[in-house]
N, CA and C atoms as a LAMMPS dump frame, in Angstrom:
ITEM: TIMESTEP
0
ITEM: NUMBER OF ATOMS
606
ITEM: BOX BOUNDS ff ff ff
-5.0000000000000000e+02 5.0000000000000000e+02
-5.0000000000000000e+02 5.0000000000000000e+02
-5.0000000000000000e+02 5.0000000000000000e+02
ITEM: ATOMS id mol type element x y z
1 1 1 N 124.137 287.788 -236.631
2 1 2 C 125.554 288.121 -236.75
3 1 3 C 125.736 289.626 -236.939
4 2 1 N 126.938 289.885 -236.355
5 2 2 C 127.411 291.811 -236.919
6 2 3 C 128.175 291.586 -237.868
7 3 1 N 127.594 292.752 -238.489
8 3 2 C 128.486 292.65 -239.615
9 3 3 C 129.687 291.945 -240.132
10 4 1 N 131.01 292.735 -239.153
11 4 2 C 132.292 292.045 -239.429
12 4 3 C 131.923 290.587 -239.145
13 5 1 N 131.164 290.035 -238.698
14 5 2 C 131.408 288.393 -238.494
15 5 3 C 130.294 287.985 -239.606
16 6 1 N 129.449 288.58 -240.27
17 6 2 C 128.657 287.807 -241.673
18 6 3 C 130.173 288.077 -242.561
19 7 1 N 130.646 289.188 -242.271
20 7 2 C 132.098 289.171 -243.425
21 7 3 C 133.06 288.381 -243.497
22 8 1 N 133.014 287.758 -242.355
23 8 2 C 134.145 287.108 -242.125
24 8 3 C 133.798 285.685 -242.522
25 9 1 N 132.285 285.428 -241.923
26 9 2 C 131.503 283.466 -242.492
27 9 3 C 131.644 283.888 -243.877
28 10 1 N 131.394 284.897 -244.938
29 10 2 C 131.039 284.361 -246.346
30 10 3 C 133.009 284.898 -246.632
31 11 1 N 133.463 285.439 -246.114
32 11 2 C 135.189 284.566 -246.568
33 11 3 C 135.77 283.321 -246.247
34 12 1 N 135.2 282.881 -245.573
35 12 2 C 135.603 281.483 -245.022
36 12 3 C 134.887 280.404 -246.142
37 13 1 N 133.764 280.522 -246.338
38 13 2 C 132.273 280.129 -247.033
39 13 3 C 133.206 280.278 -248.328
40 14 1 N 133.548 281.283 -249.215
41 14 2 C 134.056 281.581 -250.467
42 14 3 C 135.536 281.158 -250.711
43 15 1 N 136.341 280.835 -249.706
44 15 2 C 137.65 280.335 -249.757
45 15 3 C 137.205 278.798 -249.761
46 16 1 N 136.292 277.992 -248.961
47 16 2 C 136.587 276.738 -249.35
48 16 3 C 135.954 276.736 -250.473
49 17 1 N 135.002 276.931 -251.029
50 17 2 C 134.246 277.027 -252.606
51 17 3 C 135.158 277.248 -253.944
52 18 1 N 135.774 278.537 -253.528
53 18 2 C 136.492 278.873 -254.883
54 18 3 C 138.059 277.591 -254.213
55 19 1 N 138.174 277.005 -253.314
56 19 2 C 139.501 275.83 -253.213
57 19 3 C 138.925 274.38 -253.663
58 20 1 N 137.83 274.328 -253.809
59 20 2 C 137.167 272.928 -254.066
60 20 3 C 136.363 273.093 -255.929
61 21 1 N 135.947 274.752 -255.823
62 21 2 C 135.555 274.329 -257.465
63 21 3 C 136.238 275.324 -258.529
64 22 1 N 136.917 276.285 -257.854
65 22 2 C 137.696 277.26 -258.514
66 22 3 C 137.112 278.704 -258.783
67 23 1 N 137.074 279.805 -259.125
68 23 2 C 136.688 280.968 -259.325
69 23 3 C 135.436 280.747 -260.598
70 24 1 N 135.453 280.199 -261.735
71 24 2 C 134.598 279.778 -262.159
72 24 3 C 133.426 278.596 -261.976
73 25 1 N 134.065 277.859 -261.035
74 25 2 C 133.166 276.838 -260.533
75 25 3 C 131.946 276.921 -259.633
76 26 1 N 132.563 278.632 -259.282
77 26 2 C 131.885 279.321 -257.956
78 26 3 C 130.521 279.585 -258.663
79 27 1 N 129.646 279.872 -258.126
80 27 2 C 128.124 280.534 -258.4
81 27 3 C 127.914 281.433 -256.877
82 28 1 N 127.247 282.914 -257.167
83 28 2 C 127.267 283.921 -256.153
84 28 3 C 125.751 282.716 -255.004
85 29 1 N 124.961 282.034 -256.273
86 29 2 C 123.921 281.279 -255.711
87 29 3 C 124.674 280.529 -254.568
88 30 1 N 125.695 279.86 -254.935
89 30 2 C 126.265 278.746 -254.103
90 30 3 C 126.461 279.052 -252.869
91 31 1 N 127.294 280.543 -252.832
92 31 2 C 128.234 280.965 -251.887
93 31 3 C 127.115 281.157 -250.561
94 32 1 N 125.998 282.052 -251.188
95 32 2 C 125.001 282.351 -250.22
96 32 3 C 124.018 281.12 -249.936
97 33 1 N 123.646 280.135 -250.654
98 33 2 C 123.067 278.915 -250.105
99 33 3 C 123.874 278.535 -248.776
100 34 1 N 125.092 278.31 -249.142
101 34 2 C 126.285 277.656 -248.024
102 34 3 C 126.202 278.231 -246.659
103 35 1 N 126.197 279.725 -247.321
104 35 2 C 126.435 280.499 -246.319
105 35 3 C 124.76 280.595 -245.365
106 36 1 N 123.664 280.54 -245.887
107 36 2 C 122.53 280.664 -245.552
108 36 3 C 122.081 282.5 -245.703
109 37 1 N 122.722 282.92 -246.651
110 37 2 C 122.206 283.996 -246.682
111 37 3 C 120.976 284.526 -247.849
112 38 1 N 120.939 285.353 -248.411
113 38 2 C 120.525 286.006 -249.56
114 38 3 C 122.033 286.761 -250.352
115 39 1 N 121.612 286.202 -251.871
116 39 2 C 122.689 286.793 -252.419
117 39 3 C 122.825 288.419 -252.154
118 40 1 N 122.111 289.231 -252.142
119 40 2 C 122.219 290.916 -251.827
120 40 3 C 122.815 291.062 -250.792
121 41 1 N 123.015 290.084 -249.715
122 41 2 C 123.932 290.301 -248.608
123 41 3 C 125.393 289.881 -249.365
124 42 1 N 125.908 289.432 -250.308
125 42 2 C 127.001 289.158 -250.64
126 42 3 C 127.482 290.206 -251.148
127 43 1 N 126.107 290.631 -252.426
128 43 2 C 126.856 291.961 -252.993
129 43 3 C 126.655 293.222 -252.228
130 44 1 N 125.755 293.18 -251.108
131 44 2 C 126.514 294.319 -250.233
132 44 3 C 127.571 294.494 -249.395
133 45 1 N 128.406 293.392 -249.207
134 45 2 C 129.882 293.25 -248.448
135 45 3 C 131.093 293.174 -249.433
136 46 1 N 130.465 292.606 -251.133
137 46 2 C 131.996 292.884 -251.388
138 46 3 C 131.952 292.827 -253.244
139 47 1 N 130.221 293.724 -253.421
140 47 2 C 130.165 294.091 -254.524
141 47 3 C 130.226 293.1 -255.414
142 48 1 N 130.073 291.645 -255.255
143 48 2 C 130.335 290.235 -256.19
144 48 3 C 130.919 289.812 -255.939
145 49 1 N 131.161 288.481 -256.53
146 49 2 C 131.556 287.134 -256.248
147 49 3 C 133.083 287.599 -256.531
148 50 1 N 133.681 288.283 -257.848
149 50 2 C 134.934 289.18 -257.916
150 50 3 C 135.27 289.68 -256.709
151 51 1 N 134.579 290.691 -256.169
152 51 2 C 134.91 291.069 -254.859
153 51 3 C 135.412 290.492 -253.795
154 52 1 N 134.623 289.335 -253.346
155 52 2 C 134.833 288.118 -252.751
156 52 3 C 136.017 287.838 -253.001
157 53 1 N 136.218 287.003 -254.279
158 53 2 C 137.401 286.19 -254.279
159 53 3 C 138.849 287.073 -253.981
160 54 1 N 138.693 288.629 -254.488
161 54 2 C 139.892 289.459 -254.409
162 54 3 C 140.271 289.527 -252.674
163 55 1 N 139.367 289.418 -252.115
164 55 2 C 139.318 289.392 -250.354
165 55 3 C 140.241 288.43 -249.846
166 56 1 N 139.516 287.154 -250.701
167 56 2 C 140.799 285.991 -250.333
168 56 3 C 141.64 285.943 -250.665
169 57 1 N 141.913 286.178 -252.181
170 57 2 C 143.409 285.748 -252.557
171 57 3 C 144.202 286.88 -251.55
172 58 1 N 143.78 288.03 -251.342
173 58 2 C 144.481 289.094 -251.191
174 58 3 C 144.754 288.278 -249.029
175 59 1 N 144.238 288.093 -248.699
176 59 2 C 144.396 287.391 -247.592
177 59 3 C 145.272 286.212 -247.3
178 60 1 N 144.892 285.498 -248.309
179 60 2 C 146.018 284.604 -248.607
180 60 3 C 147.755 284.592 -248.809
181 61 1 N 147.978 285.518 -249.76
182 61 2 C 148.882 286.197 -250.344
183 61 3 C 149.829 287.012 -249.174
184 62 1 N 148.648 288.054 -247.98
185 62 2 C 149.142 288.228 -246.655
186 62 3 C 149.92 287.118 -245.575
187 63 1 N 149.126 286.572 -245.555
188 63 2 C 149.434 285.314 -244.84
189 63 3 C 150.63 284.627 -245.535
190 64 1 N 150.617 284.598 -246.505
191 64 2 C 152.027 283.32 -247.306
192 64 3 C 153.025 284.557 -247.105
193 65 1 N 153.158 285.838 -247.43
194 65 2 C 154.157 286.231 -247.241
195 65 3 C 154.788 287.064 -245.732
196 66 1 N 153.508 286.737 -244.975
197 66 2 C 154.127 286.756 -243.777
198 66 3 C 154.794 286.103 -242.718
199 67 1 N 154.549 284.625 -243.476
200 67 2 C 155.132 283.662 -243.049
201 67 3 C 156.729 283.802 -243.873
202 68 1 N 156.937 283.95 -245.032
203 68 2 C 158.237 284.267 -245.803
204 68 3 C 158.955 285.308 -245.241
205 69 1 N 158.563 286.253 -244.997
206 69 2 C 159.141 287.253 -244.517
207 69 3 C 159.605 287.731 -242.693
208 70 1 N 158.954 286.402 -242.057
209 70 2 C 159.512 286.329 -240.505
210 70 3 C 160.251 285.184 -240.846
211 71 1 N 160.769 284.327 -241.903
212 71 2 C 161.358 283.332 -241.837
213 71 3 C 162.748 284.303 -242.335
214 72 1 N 162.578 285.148 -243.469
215 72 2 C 164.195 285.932 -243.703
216 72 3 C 164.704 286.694 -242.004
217 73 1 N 163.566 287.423 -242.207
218 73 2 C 164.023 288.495 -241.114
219 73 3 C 164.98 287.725 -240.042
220 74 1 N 164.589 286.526 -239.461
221 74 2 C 164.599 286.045 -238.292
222 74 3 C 166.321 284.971 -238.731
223 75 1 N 166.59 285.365 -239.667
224 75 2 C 167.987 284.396 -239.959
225 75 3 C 169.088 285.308 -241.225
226 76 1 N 169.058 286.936 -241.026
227 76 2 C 169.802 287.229 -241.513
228 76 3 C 171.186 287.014 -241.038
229 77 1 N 172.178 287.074 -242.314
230 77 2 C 173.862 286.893 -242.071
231 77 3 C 173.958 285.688 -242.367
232 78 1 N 173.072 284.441 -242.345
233 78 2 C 173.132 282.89 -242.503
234 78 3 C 172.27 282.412 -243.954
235 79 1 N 172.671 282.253 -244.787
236 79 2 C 172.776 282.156 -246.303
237 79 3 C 171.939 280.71 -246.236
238 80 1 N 172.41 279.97 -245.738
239 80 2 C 171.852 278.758 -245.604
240 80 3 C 170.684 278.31 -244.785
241 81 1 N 170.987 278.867 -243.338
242 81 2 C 169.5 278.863 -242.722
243 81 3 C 168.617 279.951 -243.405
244 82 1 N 168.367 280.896 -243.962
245 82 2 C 167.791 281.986 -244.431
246 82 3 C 166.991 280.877 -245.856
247 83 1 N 167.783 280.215 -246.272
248 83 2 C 167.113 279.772 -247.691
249 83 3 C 166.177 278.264 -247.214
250 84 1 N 167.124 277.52 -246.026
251 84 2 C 165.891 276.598 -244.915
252 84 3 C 164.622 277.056 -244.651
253 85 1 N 164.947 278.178 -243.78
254 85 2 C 163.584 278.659 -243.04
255 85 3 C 162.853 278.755 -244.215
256 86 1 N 163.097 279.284 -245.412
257 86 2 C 162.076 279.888 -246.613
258 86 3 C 161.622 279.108 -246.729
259 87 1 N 162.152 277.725 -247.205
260 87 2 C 161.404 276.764 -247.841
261 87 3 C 160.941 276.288 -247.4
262 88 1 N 161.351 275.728 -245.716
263 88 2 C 160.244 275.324 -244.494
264 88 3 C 158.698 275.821 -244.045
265 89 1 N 158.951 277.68 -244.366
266 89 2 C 157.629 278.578 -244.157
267 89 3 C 157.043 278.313 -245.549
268 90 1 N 157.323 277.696 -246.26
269 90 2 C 156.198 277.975 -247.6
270 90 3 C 155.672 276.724 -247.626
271 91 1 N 156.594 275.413 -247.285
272 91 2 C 155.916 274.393 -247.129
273 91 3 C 154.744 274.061 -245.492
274 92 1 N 155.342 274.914 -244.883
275 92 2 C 154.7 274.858 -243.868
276 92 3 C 153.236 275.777 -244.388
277 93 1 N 153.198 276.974 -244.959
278 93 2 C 152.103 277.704 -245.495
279 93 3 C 150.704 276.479 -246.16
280 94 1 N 151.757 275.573 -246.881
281 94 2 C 151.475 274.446 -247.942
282 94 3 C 149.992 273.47 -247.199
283 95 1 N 150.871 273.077 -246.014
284 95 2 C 150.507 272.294 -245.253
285 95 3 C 149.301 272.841 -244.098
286 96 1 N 149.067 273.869 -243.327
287 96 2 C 148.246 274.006 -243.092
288 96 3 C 147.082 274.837 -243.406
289 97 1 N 147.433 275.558 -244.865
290 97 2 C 146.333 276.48 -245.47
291 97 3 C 146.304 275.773 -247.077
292 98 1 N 146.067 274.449 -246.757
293 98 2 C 145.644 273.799 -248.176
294 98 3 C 144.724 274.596 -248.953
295 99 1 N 143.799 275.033 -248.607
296 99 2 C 142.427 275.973 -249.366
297 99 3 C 143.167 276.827 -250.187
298 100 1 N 143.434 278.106 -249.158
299 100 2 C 144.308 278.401 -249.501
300 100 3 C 145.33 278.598 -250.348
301 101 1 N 146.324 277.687 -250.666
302 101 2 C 147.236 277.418 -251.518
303 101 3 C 146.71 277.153 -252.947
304 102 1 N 145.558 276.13 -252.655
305 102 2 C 145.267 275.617 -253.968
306 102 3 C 144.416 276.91 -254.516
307 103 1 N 143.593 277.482 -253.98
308 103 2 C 143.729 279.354 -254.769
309 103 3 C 144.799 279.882 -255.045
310 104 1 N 145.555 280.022 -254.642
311 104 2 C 146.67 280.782 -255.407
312 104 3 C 147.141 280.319 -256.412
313 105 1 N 147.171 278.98 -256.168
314 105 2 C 147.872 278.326 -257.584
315 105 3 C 146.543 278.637 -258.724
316 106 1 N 145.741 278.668 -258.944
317 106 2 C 144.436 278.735 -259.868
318 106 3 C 145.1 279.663 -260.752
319 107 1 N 144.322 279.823 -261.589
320 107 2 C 144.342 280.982 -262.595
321 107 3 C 143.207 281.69 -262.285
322 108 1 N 143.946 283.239 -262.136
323 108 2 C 142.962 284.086 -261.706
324 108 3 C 141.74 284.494 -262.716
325 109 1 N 140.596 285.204 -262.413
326 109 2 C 139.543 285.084 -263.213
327 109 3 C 139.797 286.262 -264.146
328 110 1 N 139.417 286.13 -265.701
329 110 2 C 139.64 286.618 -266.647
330 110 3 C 139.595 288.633 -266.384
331 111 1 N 140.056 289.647 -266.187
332 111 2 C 140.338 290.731 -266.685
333 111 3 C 140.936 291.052 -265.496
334 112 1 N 141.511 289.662 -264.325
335 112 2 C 141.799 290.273 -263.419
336 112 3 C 143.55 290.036 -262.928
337 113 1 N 143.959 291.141 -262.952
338 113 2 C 145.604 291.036 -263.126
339 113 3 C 146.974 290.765 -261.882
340 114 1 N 146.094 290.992 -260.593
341 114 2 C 146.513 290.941 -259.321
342 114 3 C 145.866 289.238 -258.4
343 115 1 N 146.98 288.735 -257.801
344 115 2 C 146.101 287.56 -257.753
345 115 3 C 146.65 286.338 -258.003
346 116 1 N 147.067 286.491 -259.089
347 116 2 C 147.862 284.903 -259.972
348 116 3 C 148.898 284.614 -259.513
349 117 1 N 148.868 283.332 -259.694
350 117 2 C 149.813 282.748 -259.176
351 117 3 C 151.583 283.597 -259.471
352 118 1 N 151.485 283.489 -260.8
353 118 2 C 152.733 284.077 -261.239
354 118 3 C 152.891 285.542 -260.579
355 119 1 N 152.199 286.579 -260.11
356 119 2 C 152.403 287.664 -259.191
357 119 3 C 152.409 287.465 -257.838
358 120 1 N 152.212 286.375 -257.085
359 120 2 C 152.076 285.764 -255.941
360 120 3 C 154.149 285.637 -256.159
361 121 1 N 154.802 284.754 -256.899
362 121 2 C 155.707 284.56 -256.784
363 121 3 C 156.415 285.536 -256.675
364 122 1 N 156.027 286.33 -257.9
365 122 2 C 156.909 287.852 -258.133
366 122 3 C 157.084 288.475 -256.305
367 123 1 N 156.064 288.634 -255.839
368 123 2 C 155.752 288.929 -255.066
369 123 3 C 156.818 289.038 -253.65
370 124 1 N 156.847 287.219 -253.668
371 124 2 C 157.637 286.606 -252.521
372 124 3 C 158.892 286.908 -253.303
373 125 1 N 159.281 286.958 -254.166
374 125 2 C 160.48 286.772 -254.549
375 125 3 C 161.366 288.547 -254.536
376 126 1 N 160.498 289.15 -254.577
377 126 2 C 161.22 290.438 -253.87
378 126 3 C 161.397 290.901 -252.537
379 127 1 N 160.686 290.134 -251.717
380 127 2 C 161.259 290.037 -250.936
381 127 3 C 162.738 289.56 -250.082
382 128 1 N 163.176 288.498 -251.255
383 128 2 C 164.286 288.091 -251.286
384 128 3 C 165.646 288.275 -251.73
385 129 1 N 164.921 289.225 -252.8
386 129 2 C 166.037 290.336 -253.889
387 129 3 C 167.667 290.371 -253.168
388 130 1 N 167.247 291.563 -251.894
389 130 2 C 168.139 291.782 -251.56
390 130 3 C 169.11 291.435 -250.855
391 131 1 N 168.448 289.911 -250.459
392 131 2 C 169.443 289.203 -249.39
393 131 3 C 170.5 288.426 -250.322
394 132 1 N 169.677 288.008 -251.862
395 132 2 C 170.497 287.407 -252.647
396 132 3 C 171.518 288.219 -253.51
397 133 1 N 171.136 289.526 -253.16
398 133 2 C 172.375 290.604 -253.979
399 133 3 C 173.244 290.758 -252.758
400 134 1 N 173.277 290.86 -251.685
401 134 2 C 174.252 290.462 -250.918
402 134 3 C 174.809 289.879 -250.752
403 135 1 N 174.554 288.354 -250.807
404 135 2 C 175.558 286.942 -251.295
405 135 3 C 176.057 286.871 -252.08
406 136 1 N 175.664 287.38 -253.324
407 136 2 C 175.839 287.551 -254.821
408 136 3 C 177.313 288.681 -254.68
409 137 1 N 177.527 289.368 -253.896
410 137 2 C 178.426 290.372 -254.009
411 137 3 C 179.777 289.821 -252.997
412 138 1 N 179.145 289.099 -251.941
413 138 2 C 180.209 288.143 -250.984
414 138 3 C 180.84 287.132 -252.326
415 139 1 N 180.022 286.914 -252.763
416 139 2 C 180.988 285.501 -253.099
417 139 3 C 181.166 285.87 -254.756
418 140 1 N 181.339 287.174 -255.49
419 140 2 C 181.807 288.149 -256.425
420 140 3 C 180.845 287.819 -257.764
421 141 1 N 179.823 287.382 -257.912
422 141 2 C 179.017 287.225 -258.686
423 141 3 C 178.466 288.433 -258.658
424 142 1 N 177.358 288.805 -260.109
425 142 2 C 176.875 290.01 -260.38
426 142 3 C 175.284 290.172 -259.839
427 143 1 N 175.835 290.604 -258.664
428 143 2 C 174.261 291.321 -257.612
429 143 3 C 173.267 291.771 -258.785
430 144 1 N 173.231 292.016 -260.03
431 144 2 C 172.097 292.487 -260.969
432 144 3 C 171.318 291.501 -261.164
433 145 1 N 171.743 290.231 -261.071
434 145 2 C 171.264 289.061 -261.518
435 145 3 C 170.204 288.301 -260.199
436 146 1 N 170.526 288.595 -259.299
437 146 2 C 169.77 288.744 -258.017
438 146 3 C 168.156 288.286 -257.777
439 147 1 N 167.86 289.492 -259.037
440 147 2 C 165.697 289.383 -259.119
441 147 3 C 165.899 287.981 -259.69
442 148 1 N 165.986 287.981 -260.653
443 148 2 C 165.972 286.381 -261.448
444 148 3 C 166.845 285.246 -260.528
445 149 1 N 167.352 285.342 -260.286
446 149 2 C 167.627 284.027 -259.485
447 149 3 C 166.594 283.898 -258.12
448 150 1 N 166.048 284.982 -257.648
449 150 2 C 165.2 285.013 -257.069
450 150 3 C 163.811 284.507 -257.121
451 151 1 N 163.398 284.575 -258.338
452 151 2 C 162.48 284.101 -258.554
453 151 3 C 162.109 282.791 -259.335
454 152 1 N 163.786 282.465 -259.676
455 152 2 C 163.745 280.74 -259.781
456 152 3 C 163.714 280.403 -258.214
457 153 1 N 164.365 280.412 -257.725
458 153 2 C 164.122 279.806 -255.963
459 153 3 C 162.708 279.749 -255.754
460 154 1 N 162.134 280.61 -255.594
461 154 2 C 160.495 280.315 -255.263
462 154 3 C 159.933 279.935 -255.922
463 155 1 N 160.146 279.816 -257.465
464 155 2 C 159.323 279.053 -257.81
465 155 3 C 159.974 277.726 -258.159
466 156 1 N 160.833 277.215 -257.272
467 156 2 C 161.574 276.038 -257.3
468 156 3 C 160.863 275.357 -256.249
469 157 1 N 160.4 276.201 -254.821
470 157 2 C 159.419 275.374 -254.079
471 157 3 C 158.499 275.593 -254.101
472 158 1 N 157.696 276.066 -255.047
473 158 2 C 156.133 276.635 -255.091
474 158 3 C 155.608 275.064 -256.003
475 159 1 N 156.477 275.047 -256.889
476 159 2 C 155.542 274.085 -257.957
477 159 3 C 155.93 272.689 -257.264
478 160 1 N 157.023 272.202 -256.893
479 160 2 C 157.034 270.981 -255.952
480 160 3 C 156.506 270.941 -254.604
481 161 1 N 156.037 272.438 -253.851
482 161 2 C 155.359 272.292 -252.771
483 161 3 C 154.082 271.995 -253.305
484 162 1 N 153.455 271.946 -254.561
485 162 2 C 152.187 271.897 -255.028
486 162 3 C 151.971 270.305 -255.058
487 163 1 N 153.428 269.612 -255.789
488 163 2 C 153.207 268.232 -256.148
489 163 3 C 153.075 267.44 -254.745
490 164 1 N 153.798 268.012 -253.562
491 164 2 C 153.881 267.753 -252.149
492 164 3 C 152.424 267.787 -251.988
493 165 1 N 152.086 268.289 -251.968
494 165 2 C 150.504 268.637 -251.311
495 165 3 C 149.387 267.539 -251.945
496 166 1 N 149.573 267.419 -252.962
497 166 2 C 148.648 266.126 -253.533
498 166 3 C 149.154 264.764 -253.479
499 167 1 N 150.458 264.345 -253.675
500 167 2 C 151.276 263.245 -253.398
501 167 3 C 151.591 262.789 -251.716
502 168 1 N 152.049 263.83 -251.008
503 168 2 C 152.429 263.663 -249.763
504 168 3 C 152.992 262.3 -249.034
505 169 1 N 154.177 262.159 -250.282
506 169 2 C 154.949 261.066 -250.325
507 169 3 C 156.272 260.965 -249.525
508 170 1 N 156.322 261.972 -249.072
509 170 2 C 157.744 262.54 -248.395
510 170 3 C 157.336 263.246 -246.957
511 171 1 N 157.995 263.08 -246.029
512 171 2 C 157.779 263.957 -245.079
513 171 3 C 157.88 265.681 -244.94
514 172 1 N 157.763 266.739 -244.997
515 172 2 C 157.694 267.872 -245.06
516 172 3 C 158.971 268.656 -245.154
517 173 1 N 159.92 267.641 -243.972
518 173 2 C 161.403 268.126 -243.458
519 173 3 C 162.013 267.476 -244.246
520 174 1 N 161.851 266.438 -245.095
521 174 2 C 162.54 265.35 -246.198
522 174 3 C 162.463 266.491 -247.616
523 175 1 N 161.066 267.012 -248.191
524 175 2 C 161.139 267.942 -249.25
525 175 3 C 161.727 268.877 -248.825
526 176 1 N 161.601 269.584 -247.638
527 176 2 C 162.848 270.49 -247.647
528 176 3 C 163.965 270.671 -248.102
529 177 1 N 164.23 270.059 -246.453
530 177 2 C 165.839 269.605 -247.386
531 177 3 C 165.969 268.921 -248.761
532 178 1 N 165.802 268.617 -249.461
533 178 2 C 166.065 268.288 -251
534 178 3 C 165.991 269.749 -251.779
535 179 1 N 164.94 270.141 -251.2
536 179 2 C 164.661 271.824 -252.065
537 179 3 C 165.992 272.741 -251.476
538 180 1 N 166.509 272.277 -250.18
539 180 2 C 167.908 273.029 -250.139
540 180 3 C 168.76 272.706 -251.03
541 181 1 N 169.113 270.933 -250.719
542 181 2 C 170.007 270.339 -251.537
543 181 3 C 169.721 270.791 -252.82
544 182 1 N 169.155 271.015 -253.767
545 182 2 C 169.528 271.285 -255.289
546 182 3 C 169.705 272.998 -255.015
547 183 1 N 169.021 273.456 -254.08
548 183 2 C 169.101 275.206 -254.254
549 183 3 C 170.477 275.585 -254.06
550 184 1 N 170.987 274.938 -252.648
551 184 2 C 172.099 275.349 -251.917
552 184 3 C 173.504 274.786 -253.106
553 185 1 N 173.765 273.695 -253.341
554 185 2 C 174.8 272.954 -253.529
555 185 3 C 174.767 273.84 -254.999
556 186 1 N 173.675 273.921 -256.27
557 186 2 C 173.661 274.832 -257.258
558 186 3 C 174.299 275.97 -257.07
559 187 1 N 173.861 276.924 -256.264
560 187 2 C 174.365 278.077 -255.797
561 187 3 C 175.821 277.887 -255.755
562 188 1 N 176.278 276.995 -255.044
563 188 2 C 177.751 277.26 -254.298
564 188 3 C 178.621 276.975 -255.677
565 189 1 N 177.89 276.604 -256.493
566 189 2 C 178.685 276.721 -257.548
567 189 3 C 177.952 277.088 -258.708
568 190 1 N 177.952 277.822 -258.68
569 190 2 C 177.53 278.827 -259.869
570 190 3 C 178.756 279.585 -260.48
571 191 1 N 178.499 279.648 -261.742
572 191 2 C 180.025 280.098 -262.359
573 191 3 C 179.425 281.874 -262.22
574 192 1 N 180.648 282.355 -262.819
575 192 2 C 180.32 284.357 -262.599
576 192 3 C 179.842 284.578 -263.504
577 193 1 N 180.04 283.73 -265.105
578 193 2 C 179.606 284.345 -266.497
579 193 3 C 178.727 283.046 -267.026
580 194 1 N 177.509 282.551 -266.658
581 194 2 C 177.642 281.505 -267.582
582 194 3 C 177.151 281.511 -268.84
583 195 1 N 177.559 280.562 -269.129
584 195 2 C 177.273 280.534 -270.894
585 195 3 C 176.276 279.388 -271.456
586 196 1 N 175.808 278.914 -272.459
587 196 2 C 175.265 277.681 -273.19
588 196 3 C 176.45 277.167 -273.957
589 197 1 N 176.664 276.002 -273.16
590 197 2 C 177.855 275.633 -274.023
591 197 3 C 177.438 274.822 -275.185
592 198 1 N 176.456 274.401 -275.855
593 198 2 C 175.864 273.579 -276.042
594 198 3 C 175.644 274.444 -277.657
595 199 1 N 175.7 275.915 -277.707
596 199 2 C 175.075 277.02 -278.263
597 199 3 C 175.956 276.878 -279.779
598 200 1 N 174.743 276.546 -280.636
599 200 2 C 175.97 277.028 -282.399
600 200 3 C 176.226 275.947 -282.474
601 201 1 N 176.061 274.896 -281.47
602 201 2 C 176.617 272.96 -282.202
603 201 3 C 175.441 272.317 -282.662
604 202 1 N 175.412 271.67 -283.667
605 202 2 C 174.717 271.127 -284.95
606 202 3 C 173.574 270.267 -283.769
């Protein structure tokens, strides 16, 4: 093999490993048994098994939000198809990069801060910022509030695209739409100030 293609078998090799036993489950032994190499060929492509895994998630993370981000682009001005396509491309992400997915969802390995799931969301969800401070300003609500509602949405289909993926009790276009239905119909009524009404009673 040349190079770029031993680089490319022990990412393939290290994405199903760390998706089947997790970042700690991994052994650098494993990766290179699988792979048929010698471990020194691992740590000369990516400095450790750390190295490695940062390759994938960071690949991963490409991929999920490039699928998010041709799904906005491709339906601005439409509030409703714009929040479809999203949830369609992430479940669609869901569905054919299972490995994949189930890395991201992991907890990343201890001192390492880029990666996790919860920055994966952050992530996608700024991408969305600004389409939702634009709606937010159409329909006279406070565009500041925008990031945070943003990042309830994604992670409104991140953690049920997760339960989707192990259950796969529903058809793909069935969780969708439901992930519209509570997103969309919520939205359209959202008050401008809300409050806890609930707040100071015994």
């Amino acid at each position: 093999m040349t190079g770029p293609q031993r680089r490319q078998q022990l990412v393939e090799v290290g994405r199903a490993l760390f998706a089947e036993k997790g970042f700690e489950g991994t052994s650098v032994e494993e990766i290179a048994a699988t792979a048929g190499v010698s471990k020194p060929v691992i740590y000369e492509h990516f400095g450790g098994k750390e190295g490695l895994y940062a390759v994938v998630v960071d690949r991963e993370i490409q991929a999920l939000l490039g699928l998010i981000t041709t799904a906005l682009t491709s339906h601005e001005g439409n509030a409703r198809a714009l929040l479809e396509a999203a949830a369609t491309a992430f479940l669609d992400y869901i569905e054919t990069s299972t490995d994949g997915f189930r890395i991201l969802v992991r907890d990343s390995p201890p001192g390492q801060s880029t990666g996790s799931f919860a920055s994966l969301i952050s992530d996608i969800a700024s991408q969305v910022e600004h389409i939702l401070a634009a709606e937010f300003k159409r329909r006279r609500l406070d565009p500041k509030t925008a990031p945070l509602y943003a990042q309830m949405l994604v992670g409104m289909v991140a953690i049920p695209g997760g339960w989707w993926l192990d259950s796969r009790r529903m058809k793909k276009e069935d969780v969708a739409a439901h992930l519209v239905n509570l997103a969309w119909n919520g939205l359209a009524g959202m008050e401008a100030r809300p409050t806890l009404r609930t707040q100071g009673k015994g």
